[in-house]
C-alpha positions in Angstrom: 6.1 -6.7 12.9 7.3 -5.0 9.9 10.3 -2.6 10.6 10.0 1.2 10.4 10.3 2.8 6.9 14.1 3.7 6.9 14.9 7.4 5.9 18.0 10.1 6.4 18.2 11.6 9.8 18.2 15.5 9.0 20.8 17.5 10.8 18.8 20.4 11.5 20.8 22.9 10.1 20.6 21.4 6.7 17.0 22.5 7.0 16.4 26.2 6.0 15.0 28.4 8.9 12.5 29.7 7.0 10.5 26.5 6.8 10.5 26.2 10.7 8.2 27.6 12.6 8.6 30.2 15.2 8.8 27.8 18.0 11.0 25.4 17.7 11.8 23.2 20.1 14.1 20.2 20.4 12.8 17.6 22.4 13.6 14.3 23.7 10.4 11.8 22.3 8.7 10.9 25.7 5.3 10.4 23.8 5.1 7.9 20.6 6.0 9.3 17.2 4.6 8.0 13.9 5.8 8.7 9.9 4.2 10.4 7.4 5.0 10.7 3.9 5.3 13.8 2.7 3.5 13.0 -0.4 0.6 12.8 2.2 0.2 16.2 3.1 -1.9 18.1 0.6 -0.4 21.7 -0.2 -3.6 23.4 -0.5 -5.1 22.2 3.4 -3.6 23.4 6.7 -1.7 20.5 8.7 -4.2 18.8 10.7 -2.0 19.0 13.7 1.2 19.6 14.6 3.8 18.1 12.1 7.3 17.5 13.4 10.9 16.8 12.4 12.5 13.8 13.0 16.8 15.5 14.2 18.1 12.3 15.7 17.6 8.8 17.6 14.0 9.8 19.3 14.6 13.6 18.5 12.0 15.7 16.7 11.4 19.5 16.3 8.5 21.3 15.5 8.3 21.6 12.1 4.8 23.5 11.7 1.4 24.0 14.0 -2.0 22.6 13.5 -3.5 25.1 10.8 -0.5 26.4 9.2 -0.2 25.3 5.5 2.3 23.2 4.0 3.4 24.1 0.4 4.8 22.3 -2.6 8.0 24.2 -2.0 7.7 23.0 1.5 7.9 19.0 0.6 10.3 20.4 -2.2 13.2 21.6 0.3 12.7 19.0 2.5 13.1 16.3 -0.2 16.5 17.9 -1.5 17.8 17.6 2.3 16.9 13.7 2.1 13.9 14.1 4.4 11.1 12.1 2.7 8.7 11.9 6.1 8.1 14.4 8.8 6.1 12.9 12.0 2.5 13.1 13.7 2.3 12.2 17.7 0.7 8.9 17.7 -2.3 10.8 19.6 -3.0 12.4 17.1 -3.3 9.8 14.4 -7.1 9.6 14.8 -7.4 13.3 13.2 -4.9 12.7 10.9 -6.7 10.0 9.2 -10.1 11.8 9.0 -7.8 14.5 7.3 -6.0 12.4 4.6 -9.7 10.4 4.0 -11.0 14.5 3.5 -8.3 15.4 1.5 -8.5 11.9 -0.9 -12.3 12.6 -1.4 -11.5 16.3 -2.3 -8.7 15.6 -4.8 -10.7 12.3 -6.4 -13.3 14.1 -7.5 -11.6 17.7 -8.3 -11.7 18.1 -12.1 -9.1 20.9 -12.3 -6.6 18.4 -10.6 -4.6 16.8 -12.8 -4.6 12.8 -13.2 -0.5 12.3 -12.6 -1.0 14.7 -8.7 -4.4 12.4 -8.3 -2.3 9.6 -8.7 0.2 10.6 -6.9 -1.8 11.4 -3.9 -3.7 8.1 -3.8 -0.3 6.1 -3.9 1.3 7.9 -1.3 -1.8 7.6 1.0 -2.4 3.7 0.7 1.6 3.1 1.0 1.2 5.5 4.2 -1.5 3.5 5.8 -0.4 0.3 4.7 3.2 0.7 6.7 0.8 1.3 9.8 -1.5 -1.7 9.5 1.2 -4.9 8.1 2.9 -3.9 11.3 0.2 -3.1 13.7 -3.2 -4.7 12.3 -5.4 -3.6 15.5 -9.0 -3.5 14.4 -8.5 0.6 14.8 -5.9 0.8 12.1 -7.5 -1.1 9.3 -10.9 0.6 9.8 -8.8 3.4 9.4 -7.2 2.0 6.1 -10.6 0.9 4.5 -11.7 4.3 5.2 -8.6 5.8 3.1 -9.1 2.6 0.1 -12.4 3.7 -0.3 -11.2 7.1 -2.2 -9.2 5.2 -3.6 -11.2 3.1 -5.6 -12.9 5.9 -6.5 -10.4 7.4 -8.1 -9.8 3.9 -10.3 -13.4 3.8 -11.2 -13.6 7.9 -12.5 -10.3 8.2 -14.1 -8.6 5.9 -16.3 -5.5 8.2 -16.9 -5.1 8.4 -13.1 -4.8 4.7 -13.0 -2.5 4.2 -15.6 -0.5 6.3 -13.5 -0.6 4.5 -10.5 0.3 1.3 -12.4 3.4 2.7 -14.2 4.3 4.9 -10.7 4.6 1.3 -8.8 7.8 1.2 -6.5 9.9 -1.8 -6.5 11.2 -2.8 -3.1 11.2 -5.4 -0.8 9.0 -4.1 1.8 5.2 -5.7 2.4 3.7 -2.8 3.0 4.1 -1.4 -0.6 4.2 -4.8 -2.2 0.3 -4.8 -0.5 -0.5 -1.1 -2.0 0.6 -1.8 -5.3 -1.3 -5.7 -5.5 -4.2 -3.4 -4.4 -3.8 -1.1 -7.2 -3.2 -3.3 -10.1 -5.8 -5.8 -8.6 -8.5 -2.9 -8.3 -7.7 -1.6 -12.1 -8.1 -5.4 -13.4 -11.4 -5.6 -11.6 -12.6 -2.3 -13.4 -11.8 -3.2 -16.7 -12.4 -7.2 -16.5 -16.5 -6.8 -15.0 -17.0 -3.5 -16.3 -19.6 -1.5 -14.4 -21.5 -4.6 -13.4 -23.6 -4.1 -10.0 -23.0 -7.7 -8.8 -19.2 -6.8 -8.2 -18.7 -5.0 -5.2 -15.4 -2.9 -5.6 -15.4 -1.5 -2.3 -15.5 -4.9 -1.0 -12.9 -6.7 -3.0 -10.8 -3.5 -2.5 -10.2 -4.8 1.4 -9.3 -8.3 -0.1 -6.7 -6.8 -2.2 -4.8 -4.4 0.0 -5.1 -6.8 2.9 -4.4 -10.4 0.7 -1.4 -10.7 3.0 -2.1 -9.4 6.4 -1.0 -12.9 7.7 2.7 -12.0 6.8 2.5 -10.1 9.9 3.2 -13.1 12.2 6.1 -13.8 9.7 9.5 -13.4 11.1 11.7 -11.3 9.4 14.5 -13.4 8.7 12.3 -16.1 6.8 10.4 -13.5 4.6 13.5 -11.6 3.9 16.0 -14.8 3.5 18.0 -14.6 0.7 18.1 -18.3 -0.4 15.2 -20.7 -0.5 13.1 -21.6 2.3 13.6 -25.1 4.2 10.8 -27.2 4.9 9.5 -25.6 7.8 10.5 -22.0 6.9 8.0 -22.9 3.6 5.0 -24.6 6.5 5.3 -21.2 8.2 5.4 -18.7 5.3 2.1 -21.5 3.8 0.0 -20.2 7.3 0.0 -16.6 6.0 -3.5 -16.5 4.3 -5.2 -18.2 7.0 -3.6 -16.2 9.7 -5.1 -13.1 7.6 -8.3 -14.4 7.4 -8.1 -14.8 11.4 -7.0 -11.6 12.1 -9.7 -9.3 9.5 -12.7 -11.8 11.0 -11.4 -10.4 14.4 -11.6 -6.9 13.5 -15.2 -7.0 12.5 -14.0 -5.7 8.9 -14.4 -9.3 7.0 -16.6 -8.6 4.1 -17.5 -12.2 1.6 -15.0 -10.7 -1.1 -12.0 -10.1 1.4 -12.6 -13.5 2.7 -12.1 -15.3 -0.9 -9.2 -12.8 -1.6 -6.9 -14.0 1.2 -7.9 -17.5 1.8 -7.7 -18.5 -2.5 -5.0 -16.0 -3.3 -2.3 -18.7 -3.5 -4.8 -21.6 -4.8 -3.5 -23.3 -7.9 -6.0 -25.0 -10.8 -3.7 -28.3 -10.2 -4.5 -28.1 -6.6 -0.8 -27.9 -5.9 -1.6 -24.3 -3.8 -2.2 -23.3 -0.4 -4.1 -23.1 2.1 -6.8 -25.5 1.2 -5.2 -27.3 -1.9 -8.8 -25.7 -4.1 -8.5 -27.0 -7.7 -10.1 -25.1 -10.6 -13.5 -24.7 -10.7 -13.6 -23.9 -6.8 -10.8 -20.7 -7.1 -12.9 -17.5 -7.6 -12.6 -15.3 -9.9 -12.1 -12.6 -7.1 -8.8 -14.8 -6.0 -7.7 -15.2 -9.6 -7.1 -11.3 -9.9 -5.1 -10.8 -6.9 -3.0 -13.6 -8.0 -1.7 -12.5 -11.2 -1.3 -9.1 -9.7 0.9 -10.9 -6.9 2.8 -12.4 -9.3 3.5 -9.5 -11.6 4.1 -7.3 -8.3 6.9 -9.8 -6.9 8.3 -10.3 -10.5 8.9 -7.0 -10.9 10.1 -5.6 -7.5 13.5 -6.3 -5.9 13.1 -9.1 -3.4 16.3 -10.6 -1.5 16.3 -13.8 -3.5 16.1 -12.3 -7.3 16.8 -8.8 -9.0 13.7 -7.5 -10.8 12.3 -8.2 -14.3 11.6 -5.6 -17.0 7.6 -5.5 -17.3 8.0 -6.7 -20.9 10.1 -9.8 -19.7 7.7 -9.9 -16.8 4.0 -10.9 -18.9 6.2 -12.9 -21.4 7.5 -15.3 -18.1 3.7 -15.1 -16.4 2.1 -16.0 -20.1 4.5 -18.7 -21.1 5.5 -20.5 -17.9 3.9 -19.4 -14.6 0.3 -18.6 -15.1 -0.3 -21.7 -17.8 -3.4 -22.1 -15.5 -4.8 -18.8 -15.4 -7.9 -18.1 -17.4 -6.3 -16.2 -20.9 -9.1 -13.6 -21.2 -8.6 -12.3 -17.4 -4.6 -12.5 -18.1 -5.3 -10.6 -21.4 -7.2 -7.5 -20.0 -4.0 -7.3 -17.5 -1.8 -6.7 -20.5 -4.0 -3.6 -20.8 -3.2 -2.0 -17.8 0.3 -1.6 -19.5 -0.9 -0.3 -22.7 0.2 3.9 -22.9 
């Protein structure tokens, strides 16, 4: 449903020979293709299988083997020719996900690794396996996201440097995918700070809920979630199914877990009862729901959208304390103001 990440065709020659391989050849795509950030591949681990260049419409290369390393300088010369993805066959996505889950685990809990390339890492890898699942959500693809969250929350829960990283590293742009990535982020950091080490919060749990509050946007057509002006009345009905339609589609998948459930179905539920799906009031909104929502907010505040330029993050908590959020309860909207805090 959601369209390919858009990035620069590469002429070829505007990559240098030295970072191709010995056999390079140009082929025509008869098999499927999928993107990979660069930011993806770790610099320290061979490729875990052949890595290619995208060189035109359906055109890749070979960029490097299965086993052969990819380098810093690697990701750095392809970035400075406007490549910011080389490409996996779709085959082969099943090993390349046990890879990036091995390689999250092994930079998490390295404690020579700085926090900022920690960060870093984690972003890149959610983003990455976000694109694949808000426009495919098969039952393979978000076991094979939970399995990349999981490090993920890790890292949140051993590293609070790390973390503010990942808050203040945020990208702002209109795409549901990363909109999804950074919710997860900023939702999983409130969760730390706001129960603490508390057994009766799962994190791992709520961590589905919170990358995956808007899986229903799937069966959104493009032209109502990117329309410029506001919605009519049955543009708004359509855009009101989302959370249900996301609760349908994780139940399907065998992935629902209680915390996941509350996340998507109360993540639009208002105190006034003036939300959606289920029109909740307050007492009935959990306090699971109540996170993702004021890290929805703040994520859709800040970020470009086709229907209002982004805020500043100052001018962002001043609008959600004074004239969105007037419902929220103050102390969880208080330990989000932390999360900003250098």
């Amino acid at each position: 449903m959601m369209p390919p990440r858009a990035s620069p065709l590469a002429a070829r020659k505007s990559i240098p020979y030295k970072m191709l391989t010995h056999l390079q050849v140009d082929t025509e795509a008869e098999k499927d293709y999928r993107p990979i950030d660069l930011g993806c591949l770790h610099p320290e681990i061979s490729a875990p299988c052949d890595l290619f260049l995208q060189v035109g419409p359906r055109r890749y290369t070979l960029f490097a083997r299965k086993g052969l390393g990819f380098s810093q300088n690697h990701r750095q010369n392809l970035m400075e020719t406007g490549v910011q993805e080389l490409y996996i066959q779709e085959e082969d996505a099943p090993v390349f996900y046990r890879y990036l889950k091995d390689a999250l685990c092994q930079v998490v809990r390295n404690p020579n690794c700085p926090s900022e390339t920690k960060a870093q890492f984690v972003h890149a890898a959610c983003r990455d396996i976000m694109t694949k699942v808000y426009s495919d959500p098969r039952a393979s693809f978000i076991e094979q996201a939970l399995e990349v969250i999981r490090p993920s929350v890790d890292l949140v829960v051993r590293d609070d440097r790390a973390t503010r990283c990942m808050v203040q590293m945020t990208a702002h742009d209109v795409n549901t995918y990363t909109h999804c990535t950074n919710v997860g982020i900023f939702s999983i950091a409130l969760a730390r700070i706001f129960f603490g080490r508390s057994s009766e919060h799962d994190l791992q749990n709520m961590a589905a809920g919170f990358f995956l509050h808007d899986l229903g946007k799937c069966k959104i057509p493009l032209e109502i979630l990117n329309k410029p002006g506001p919605l009519d009345a049955d543009e708004w009905q359509t855009v009101q199914k989302h959370p249900r339609d996301g609760f349908e589609i994780l139940a399907e998948t065998g992935q629902m877990t209680d915390e996941a459930r509350i996340i998507i179905l109360q993540h639009h539920e208002k105190d006034d009862g003036s939300g959606y799906p289920n029109q909740i009031r307050a007492k009935d909104i959990h306090p699971y729901a109540r996170i993702c929502r004021i890290a929805d907010v703040y994520e859709a505040l800040t970020s470009d959208r086709p229907y209002h330029t982004r805020h500043s993050t100052y001018e962002t908590l001043k609008m959600m304390k004074e004239k969105i959020l007037a419902d929220v309860d103050q102390d969880l909207f208080g330990h989000f103001i932390k999360l900003f805090r250098v």
